[in-house]
N, C-alpha and C positions, 0 to 999 in steps of 0.2 A: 504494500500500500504506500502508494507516497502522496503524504498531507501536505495541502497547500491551502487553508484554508483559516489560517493565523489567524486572521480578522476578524471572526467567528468566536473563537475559542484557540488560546495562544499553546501552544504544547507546555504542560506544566514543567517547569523547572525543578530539579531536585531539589535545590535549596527550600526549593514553597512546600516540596512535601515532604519536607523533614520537618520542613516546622510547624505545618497542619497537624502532622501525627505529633510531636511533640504537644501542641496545645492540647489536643483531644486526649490525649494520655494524662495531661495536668487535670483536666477537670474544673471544677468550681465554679462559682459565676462571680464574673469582677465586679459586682456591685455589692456580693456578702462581704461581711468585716472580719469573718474568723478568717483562721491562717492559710483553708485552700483559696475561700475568695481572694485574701490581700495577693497572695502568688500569679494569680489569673492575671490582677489587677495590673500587676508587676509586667506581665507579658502582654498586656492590652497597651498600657503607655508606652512602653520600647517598642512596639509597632506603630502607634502613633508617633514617638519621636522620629525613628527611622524613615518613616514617608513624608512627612514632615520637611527633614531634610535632606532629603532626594527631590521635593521640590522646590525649594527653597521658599518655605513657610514656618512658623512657629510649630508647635503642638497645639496651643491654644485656638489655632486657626481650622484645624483639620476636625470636619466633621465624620465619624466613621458610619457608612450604610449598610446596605444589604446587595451594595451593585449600582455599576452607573445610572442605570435607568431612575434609579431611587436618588440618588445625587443630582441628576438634571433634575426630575422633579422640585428638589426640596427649595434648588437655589430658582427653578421658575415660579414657583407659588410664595417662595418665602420673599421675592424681591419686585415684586408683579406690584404690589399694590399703585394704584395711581399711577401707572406706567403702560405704556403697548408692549406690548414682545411683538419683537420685528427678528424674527427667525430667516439664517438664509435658505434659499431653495434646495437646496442638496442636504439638509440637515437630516438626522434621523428623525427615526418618527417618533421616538420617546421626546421630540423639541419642537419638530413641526406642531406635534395636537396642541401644544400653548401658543400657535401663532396667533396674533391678530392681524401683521400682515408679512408679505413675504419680500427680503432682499434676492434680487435675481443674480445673477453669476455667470460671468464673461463665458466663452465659448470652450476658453481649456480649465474651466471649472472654479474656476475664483470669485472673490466674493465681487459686485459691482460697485467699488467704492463710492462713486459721485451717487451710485442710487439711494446707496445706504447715506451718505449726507442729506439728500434730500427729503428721507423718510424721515430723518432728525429732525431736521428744521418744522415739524411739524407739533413738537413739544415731546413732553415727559418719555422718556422710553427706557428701558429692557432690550440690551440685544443680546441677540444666542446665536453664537457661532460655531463650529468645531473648529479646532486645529486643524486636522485631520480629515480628511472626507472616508467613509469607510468602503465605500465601493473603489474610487477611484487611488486615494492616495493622496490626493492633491491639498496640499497646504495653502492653507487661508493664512492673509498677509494680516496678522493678529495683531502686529505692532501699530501699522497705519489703522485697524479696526480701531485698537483703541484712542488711537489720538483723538479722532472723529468725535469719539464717546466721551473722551476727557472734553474737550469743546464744547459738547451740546448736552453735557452734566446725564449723561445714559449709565445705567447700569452696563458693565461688560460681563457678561456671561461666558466663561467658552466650555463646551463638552471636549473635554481634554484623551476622552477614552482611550481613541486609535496612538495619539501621537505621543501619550506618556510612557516613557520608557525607551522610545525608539527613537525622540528627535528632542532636543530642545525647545523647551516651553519657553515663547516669548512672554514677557513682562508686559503691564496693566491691566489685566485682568479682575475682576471683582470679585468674581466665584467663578471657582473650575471642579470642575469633575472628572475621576478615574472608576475606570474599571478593576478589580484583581484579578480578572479570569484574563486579562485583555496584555498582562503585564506574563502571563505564566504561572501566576497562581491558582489559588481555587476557585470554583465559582461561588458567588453567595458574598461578596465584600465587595465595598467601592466606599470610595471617602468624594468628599468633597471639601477645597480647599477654598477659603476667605481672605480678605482684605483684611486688615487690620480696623477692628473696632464695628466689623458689618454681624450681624445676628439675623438670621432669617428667620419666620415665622415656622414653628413646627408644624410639618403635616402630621404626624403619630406625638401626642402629647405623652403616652406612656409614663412609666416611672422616673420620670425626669436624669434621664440618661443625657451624654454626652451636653451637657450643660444645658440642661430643656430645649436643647435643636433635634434632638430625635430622639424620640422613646423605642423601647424595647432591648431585650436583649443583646447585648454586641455579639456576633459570632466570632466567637475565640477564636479557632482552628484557621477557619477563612480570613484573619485579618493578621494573623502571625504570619501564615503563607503570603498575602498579598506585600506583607512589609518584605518578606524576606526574598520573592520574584524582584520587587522593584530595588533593589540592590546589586542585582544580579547584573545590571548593565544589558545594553542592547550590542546586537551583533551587528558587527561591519562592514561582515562579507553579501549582505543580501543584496543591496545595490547592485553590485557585481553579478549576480545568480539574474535580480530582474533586466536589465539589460540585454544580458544572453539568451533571455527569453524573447525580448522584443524583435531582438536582431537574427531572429532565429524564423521568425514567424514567415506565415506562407501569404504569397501577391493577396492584395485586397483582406486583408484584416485592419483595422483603426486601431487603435491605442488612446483613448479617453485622458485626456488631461495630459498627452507625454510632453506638451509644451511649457506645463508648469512645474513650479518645484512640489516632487511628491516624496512618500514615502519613499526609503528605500527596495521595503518586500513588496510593494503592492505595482500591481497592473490589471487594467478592465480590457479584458481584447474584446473587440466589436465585431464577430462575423456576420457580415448583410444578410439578411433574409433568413436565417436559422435561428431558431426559435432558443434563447437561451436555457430553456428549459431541456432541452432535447440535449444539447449540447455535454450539461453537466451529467446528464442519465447515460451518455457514452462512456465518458471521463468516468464517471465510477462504474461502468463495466469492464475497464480497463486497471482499475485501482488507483483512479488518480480522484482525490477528494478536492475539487474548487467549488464556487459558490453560485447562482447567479445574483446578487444583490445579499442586501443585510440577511446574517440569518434567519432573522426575526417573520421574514417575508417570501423565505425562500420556497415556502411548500405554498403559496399560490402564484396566479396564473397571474402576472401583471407586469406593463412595464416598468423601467427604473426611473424611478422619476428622478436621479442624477442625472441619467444622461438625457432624460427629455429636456431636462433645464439647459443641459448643453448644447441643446440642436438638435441632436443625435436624430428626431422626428420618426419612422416608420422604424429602425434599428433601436429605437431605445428599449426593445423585449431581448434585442440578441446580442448581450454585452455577459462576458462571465469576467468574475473577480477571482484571477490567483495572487495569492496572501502568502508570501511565503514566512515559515516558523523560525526561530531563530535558531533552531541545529536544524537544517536542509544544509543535505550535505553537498559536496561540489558537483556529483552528475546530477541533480536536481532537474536542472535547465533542459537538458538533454534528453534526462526520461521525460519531462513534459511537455515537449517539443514532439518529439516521436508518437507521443500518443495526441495529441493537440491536432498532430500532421492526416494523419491516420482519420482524426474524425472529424475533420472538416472537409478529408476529399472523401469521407462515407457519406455526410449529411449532405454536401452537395449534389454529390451525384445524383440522392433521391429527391433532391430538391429542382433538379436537372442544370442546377449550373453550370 
């Protein structure tokens, strides 16, 4: 089987599952006061300091969840009030459903800056942006987002998920969001990181956990793991793996966003008129696991509305996402090229290309 589908779920790192199973063998809940709680306690804040700084924020800043999804939520509801959320076009759907309206994105997937100024100029706002785009790869120019937003007094939002770990985080942001499953850890953790002196409104008021920003239980196991993945540093060689992939590819495929600055492991190959669906049901009858679109979305029938936002028009159904892991090893390219080769002159043929 060769997994290429990172951006999904990252290949767990050892380090995350030593310390998963370490947490799970401790026990206790960090919020008891006898000596297994304090212990727990002890392993909840070293993970909180650890992620902390890894992104260079306090402890006191870092809220701990149950996964990104729950992290975009807390900072879209917690910072919403008397605000628009102006979400860009490509964003997941865990940021889209808080839109009220939508920033569109240049042609190789970038955010539309003058749009997004002019949606400011309109008073009070909330923007949500990713780093990251997850289909594509394509990085949003987060620094110029936020001047825009320092200017016209906006919240800056950004869904941090795909890009933490793998690229530097640009600076002014307000509230950011990670994944741990996204990083190589478990899944079932995600923090979301603060400004200094910002408190959002709790959606789960609970036992007044992680300073009344979010009630319930922390998941121990998943938040040692997730501290102990983001440690672990990002690989350098994928770049390299995704290029050999591009440069490898067969006449008439596109490459979604290859004009802008993207991920290293990621690429959207665009084959005309085949059905992305079809494409990835080849691919895993060959053993190769890629995606078409978020996983979240992958088991229906629809196009991507990344690349509908980017033109893409009648192609935007037959675009697949390879994600590659950060141990893909050197013939990666090669096995996925081969099989890539293989089912785009089968699909064609039946297609009568």
């Amino acid at each position: 089987m060769l997994y290429l589908d990172a951006n999904a779920t990252e290949v767990p790192r050892p380090e995350a599952m030593a310390a998963a199973a370490a947490a799970m063998a401790l026990g206790g809940n960090a919020s008891s006061v006898h000596g297994q709680g304090r212990a727990a306690r002890r392993v909840l804040e070293d993970a909180r300091e650890a992620l902390a700084a890894r992104f260079g924020a306090s402890p006191a800043q870092l809220v701990l969840t149950a996964g990104g999804t729950e992290a975009n939520a807390l900072a879209l509801h917690g910072f919403s009030e008397n605000r628009r959320i102006l979400a860009g076009a490509t964003e997941h759907a865990a940021v889209r459903a808080f839109a009220h309206s939508v920033i569109p994105v240049l042609g190789d997937g970038r955010l539309d800056l003058d749009a997004l100024e002019a949606l400011l100029r309109a008073g009070p706002a909330l923007v949500a942006v990713m780093a990251a785009n997850n289909e594509t790869g394509v990085l949003h120019p987060i620094e110029a987002v936020a001047a825009l937003c320092a200017a016209h007094r906006a919240h800056l939002h950004v869904d941090g998920v795909q890009a933490a770990g793998r690229v530097a985080l640009a600076p002014g942001w307000h509230s950011l969001a990670i994944s741990g499953h996204k990083l190589g850890g478990p899944m079932g953790a995600g923090a979301l990181l603060l400004a200094p002196g910002l408190h959002p409104r709790a959606i789960m008021a609970g036992g007044g956990q992680e300073r009344g920003r979010r009630g319930g239980t922390e998941p121990l196991p998943a938040i040692a793991g997730m501290a102990a993945a983001a440690q672990a540093g990002s690989a350098t060689h994928l770049a390299a793996l995704r290029d050999a992939i591009e440069a490898g590819l067969p006449p008439g495929v596109m490459v979604a966003g290859q004009a802008a600055a993207r991920l290293g492991n990621t690429t959207q190959l665009v084959l005309p008129g085949i059905a992305a669906e079809r494409q990835v049901m080849v691919l895993d009858g060959m053993g190769i696991c890629v995606s078409a679109g978020a996983a979240c979305s992958s088991g229906k029938v629809t196009q991507s509305h990344v690349l509908a936002a980017m033109g893409f028009a009648e192609n935007a159904g037959c675009g697949i996402r390879v994600s590659l892991p950060w141990n893909a090893g050197a013939d990666a390219a090669e096995r996925f090229l081969t099989g890539y080769r293989a089912m785009a002159k089968r699909l064609g043929r039946r297609m009568g290309a």
